[in-house]
C-alpha positions in Angstrom: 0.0 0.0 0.0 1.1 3.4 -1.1 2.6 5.8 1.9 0.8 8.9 2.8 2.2 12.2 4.8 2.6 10.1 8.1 1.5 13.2 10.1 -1.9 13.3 8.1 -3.3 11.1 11.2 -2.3 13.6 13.3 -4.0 16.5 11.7 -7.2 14.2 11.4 -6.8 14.0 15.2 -6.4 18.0 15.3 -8.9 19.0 13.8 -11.6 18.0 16.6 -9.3 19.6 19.3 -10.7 22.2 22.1 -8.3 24.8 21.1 -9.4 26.4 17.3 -5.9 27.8 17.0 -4.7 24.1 16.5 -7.9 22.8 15.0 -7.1 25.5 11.7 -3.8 24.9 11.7 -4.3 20.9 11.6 -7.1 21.5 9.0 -4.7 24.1 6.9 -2.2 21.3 6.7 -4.6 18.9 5.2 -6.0 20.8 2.8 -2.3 21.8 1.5 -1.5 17.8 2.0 -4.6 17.2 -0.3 -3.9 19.8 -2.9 0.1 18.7 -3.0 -0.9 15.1 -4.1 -3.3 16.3 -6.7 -0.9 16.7 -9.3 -0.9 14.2 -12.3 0.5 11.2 -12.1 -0.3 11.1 -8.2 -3.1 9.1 -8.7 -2.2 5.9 -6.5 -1.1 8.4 -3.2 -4.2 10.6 -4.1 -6.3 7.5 -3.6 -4.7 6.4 0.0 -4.8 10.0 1.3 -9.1 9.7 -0.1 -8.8 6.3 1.7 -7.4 7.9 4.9 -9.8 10.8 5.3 -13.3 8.6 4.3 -12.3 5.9 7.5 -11.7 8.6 9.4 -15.1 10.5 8.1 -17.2 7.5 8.4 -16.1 6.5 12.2 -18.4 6.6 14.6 -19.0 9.7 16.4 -18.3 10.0 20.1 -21.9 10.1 21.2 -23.2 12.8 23.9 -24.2 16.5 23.4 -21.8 19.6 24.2 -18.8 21.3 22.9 -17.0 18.2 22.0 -19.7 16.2 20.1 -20.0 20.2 17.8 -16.2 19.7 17.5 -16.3 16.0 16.2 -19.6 17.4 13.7 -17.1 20.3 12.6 -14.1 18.1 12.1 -16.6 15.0 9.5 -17.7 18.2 8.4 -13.8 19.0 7.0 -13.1 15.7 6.1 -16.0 15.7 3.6 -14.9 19.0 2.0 -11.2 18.0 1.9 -12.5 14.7 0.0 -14.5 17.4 -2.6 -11.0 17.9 -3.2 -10.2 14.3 -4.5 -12.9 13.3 -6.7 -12.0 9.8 -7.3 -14.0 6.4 -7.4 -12.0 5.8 -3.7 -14.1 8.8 -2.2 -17.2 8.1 -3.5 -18.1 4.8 -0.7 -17.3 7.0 2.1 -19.6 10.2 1.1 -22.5 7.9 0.2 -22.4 6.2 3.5 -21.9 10.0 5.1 -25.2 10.9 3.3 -26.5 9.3 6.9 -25.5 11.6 9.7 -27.5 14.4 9.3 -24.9 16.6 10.8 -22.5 16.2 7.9 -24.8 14.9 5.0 -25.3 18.6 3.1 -21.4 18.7 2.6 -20.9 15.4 1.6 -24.0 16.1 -0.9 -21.4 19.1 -2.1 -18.8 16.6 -2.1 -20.5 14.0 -4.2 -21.5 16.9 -6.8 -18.0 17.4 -7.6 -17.3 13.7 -8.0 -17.9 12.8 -11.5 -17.4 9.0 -11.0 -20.4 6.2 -11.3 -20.6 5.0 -7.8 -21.1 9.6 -7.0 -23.6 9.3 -9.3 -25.7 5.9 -7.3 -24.7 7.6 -3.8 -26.8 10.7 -5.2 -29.6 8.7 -6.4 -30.0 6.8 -3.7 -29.5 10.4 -1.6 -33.2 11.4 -3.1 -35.0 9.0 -1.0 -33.6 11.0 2.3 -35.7 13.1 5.0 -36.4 16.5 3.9 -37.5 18.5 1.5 -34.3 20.7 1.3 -31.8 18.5 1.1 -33.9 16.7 -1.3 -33.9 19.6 -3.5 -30.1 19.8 -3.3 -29.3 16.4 -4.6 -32.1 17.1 -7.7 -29.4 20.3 -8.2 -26.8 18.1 -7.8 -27.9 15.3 -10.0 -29.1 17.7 -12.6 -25.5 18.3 -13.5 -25.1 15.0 -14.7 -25.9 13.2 -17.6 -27.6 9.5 -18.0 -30.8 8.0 -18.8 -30.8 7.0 -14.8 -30.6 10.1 -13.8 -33.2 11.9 -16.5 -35.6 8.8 -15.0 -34.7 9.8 -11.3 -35.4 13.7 -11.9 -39.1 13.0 -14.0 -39.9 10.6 -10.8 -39.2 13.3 -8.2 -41.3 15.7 -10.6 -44.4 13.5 -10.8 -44.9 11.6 -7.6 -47.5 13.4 -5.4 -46.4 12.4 -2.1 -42.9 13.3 -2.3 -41.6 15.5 -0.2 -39.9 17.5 -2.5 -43.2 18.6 -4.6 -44.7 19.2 -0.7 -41.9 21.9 -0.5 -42.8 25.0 -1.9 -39.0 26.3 -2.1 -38.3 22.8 -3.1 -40.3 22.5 -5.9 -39.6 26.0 -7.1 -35.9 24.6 -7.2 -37.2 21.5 -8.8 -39.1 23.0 -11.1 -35.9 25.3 -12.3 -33.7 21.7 -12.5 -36.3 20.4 -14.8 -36.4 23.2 -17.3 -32.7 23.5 -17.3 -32.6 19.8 -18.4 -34.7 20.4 -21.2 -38.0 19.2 -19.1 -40.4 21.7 -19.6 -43.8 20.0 -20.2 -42.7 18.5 -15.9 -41.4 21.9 -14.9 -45.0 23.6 -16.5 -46.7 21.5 -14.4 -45.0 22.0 -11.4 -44.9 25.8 -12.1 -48.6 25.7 -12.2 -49.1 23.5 -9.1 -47.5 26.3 -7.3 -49.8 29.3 -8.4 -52.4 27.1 -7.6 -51.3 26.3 -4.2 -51.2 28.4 -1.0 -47.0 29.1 -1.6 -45.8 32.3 -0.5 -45.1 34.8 -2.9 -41.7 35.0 -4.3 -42.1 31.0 -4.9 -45.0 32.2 -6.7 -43.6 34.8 -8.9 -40.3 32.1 -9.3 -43.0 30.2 -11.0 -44.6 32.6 -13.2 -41.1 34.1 -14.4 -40.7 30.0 -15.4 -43.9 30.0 -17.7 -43.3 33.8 -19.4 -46.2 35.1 -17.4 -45.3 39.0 -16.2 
């Protein structure tokens, strides 16, 4: 197995510590430890440093409330973004399986967006059957960026199926409905668009909807 920075365990470690000043400074270092290895033909070290940071993402928080369980939420919340930095297949496993603590699922959803691999592309899929309408809406954005009969079927699903969350959202499916046209989906995003005028959504979803369909 390739060799990584041997201090990159000890950053990890840093970067849920109590004092800030040494939490930054561990996080600093692996950022610049990720962004030295991303040069080309750094491929096999780029993929045990992703390797590295998803165990130690994925590991179980301590549990109990307080200062220290925020610190451990701040530090997945690094590793996820530092792995946004390493889009490779190797990445991918850890992020999906992040998707399931809610305190660090929005950045892995970041993460996975700027992972143009396969298995990014499943984890986000599989992301749109997840609790709440806003996070919901943010894999649609995210999987509207990509390409694939899967994910053109995935996006008309979330646009026609009545007891989704997503359409119960009225930001959410102003954002859907926006995703939709963008792909080239207008006859979904119409109707969508006009479920919202008819509805009881506030206002600026409402006028979101009515720029959409060329009404003034």
């Amino acid at each position: 197995m390739p060799l990584i920075n041997p201090a990159v365990t000890q950053w990890i470690r840093q970067m849920a510590d109590s004092d800030q000043v040494v939490a930054y400074h561990a996080y600093q270092c692996l950022q610049e430890e990720v962004f030295h290895v991303s040069r080309p033909g750094e491929e096999t070290t780029q993929t045990a440093l992703a390797t590295a940071l998803g165990e130690a993402l994925v590991a179980q928080a301590k549990p109990g409330p307080g200062a220290r369980s925020r610190r451990a939420a701040s530090s997945r919340n690094n590793l996820a973004r530092l792995l946004s930095y390493l889009p490779l297949e190797a990445a991918a496993p850890y992020l999906a399986r992040a998707l399931n603590d809610l305190e660090v699922r929005e950045m892995a959803r970041q993460a996975l967006e700027s992972n143009p691999t396969e298995r990014a592309t499943g984890a986000l899929l599989t992301a749109l059957d997840a609790a709440g309408p806003a996070f919901c809406a943010g894999v649609i954005n995210s999987l509207a960026k990509r390409t694939g009969e899967r994910v053109a079927a995935a996006l008309r699903r979330a646009a026609e199926d009545r007891q989704s969350q997503v359409r119960m959202a009225h930001r959410a499916r102003a954002r859907l409905a926006e995703t939709l046209r963008a792909t080239g989906n207008q006859p979904a995003a119409h109707r969508i668009c006009n479920a919202i005028l008819s509805s009881h959504a506030p206002e600026p979803q409402k006028k979101a909807a009515r720029l959409a369909l060329g009404m003034s």
